[in-house]
Backbone as a ProteinNet text record, in pm:
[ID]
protein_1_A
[PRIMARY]
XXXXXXXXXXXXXXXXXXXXXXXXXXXXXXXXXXXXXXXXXXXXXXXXXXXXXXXXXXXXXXXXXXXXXXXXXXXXXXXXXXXXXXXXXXXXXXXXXXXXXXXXXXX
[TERTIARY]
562.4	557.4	493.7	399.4	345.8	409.6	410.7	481.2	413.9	443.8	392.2	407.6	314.3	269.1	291.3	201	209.2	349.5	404.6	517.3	494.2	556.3	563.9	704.6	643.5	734.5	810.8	950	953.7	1068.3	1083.8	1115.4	1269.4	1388.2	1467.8	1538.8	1564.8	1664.6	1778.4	1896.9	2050.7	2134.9	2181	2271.5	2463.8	2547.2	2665.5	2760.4	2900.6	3034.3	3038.3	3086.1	3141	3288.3	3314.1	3503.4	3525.6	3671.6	3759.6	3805.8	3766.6	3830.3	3725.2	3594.3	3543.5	3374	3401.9	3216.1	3115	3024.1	2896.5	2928.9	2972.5	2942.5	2964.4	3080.4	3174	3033.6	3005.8	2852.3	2754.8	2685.4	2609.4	2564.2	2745.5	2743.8	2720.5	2764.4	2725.2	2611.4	2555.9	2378.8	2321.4	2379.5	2292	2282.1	2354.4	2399.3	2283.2	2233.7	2105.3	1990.7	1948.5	1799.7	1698.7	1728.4	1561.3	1573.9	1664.8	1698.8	1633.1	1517	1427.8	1499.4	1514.9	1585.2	1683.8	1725	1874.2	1905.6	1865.3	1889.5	1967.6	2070.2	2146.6	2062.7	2067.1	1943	2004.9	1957.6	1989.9	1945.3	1990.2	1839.5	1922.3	1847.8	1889.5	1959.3	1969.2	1994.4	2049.1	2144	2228.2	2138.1	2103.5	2041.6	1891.4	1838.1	1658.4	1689.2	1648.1	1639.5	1465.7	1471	1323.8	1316.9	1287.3	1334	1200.3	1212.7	1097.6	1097.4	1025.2	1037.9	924.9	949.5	812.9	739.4	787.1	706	828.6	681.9	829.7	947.2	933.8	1048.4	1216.1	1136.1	1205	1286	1215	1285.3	1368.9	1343.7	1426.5	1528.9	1524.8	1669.6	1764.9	1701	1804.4	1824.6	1765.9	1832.3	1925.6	1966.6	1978.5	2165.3	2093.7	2205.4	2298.8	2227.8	2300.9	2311.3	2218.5	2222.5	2338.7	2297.8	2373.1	2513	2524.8	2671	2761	2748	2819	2911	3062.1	3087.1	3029.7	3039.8	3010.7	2884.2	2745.1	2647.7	2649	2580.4	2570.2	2462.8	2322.7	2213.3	2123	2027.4	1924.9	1807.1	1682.8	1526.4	1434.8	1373.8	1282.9	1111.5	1119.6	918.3	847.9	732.3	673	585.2	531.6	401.8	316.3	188.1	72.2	-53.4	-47.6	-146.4	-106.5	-94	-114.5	-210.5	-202.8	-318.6	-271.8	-193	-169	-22.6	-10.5	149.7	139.1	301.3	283.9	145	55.7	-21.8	-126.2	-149.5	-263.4	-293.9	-470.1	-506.6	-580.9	-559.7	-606.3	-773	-833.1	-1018.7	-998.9	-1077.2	-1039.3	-1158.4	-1240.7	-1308.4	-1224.8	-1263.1	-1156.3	-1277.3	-1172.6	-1296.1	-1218.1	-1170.8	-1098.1	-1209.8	-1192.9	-1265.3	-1223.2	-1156.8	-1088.2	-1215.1	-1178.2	-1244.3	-1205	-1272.4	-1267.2	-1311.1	-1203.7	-1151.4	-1173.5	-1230.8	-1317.6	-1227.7	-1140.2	-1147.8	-1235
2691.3	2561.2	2459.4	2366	2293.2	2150.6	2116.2	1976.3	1853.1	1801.1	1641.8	1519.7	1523	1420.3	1312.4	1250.7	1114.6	1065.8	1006.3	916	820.6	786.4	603.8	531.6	439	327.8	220.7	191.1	91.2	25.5	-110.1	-251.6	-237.4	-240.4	-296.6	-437.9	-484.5	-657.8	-630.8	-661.5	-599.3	-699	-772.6	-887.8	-764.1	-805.4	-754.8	-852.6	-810.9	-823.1	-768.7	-856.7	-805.4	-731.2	-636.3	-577	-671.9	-683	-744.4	-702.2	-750.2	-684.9	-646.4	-601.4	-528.6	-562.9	-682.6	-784.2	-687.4	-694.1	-578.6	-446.4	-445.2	-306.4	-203.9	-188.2	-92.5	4	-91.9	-76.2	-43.2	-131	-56.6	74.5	131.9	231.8	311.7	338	445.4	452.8	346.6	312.6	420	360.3	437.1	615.6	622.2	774.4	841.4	794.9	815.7	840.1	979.2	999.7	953.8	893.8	829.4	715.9	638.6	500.6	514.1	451.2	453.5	334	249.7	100.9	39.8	-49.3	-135.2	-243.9	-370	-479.8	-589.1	-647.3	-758.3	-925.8	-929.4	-1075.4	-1203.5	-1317.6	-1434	-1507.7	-1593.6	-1634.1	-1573.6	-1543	-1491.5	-1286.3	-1304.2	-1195.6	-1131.1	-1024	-951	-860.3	-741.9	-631.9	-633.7	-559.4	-518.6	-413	-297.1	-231.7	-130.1	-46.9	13	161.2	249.7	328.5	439.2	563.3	627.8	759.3	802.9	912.1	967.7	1065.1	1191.7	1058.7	984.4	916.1	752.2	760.8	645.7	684.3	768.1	843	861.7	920.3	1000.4	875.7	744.9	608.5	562.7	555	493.3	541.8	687	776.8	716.6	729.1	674.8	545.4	436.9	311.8	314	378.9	410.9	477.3	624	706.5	710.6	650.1	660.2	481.5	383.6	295.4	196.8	207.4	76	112.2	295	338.5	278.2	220.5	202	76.6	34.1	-2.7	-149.4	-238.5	-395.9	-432.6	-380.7	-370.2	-524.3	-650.2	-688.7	-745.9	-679.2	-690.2	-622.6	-518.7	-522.3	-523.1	-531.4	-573.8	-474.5	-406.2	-322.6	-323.2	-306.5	-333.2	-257	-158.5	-94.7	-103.3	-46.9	-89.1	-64.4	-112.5	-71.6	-5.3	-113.9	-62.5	-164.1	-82.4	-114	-200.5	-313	-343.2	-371.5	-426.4	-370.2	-336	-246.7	-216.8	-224.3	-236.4	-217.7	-288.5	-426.3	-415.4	-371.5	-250.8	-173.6	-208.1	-286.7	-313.7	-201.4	-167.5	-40.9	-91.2	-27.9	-19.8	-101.5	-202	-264.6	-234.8	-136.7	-48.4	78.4	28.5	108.8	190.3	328.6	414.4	413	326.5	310.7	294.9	427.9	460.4	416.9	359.9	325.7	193.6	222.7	168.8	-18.9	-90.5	-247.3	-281.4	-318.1	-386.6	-573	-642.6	-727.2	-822.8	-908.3	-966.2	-1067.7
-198.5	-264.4	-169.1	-247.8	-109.1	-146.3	10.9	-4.4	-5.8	-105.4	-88.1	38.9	102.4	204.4	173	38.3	0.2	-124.7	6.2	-19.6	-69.8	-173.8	-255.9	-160.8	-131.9	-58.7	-147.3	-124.5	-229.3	-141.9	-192.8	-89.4	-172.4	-178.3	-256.8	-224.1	-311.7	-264.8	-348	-269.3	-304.1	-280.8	-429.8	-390.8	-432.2	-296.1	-305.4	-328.8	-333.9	-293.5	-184.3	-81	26.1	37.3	115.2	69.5	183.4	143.7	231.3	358	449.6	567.6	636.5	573.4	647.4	602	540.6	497.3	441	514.3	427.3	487.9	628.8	675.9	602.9	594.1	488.8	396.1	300.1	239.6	312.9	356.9	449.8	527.5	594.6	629.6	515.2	377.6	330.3	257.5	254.7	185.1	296.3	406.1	551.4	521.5	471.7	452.6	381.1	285.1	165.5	280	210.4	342.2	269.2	162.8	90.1	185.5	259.2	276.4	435.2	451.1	571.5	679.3	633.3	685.4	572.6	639	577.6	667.7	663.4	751.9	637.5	675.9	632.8	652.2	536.6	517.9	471.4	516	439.3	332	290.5	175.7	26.9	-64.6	-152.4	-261.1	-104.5	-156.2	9.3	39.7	111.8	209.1	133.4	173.5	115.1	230.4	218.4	270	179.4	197.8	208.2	272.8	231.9	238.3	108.1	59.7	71.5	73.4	5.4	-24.6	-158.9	-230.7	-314.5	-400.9	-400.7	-513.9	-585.6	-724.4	-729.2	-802.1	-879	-943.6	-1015.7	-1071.3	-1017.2	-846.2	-783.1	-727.3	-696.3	-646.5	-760	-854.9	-957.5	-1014.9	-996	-1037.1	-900.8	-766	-671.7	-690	-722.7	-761.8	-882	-970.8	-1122.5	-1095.2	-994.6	-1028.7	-832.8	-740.6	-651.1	-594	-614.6	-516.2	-564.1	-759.2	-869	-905.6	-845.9	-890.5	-752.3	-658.2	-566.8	-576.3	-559.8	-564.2	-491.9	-563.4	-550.4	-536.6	-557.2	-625.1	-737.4	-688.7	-844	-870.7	-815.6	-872.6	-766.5	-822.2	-757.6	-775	-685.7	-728.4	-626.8	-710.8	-644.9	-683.3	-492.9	-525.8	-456.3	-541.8	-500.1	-455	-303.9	-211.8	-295.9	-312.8	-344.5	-265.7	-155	-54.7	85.9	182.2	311.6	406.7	448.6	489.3	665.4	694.9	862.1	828.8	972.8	1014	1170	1198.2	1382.5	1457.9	1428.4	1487.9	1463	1379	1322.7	1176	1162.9	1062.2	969.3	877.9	769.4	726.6	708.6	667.6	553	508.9	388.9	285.5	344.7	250.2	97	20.3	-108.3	-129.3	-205.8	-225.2	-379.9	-415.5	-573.3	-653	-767.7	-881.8	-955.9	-992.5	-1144.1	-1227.2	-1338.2	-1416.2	-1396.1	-1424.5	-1458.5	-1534.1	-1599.1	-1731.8	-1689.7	-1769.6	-1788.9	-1944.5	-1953.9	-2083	-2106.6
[MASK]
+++++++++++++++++++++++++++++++++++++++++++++++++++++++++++++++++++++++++++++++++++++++++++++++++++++++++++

């Protein structure tokens, strides 16, 4: 079986309940647990958790938001966004030459 290389990346924003006693960590630690779950940093602003996730499709991301991220206790909203294209990381800027075929659509 050959394996898929190209990974879809996807951003999530995770507003919680904190448990008592024990604030986000509690959560946290077992988000951490998920091997789709690349990072997990505690944020301010509007929303708790950023998370950044990645898997074989979209599909494969949205069953884990669906059936593992929204079943967790105190969960009460989340927002997910899928990379499109890369243009730097770490310092390193990507060719901003596209070799994108797709058709253009014109209204």
């Amino acid at each position: 079986m050959e394996k898929n290389l190209e990974l879809i990346t996807a951003y999530i924003e995770l507003r919680v309940t904190p448990t008592s006693g024990a604030g986000f960590d509690k959560l946290a630690e077992r988000i951490c647990q998920y091997p789709q779950v690349k990072s997990l940093r505690l944020m301010s602003g509007g929303y708790d958790f950023a998370i950044t996730v990645e898997g074989k499709d979209i599909k494969d991301i949205a069953m884990f938001v669906s059936e593992k991220l929204s079943t967790l206790g105190g969960i009460v909203a989340t927002s997910t966004h899928f990379e499109l294209k890369k243009y730097k990381e770490d310092g390193v800027i990507f060719p901003f030459e596209s070799d994108d075929n797709r058709e253009v659509i014109t209204l």
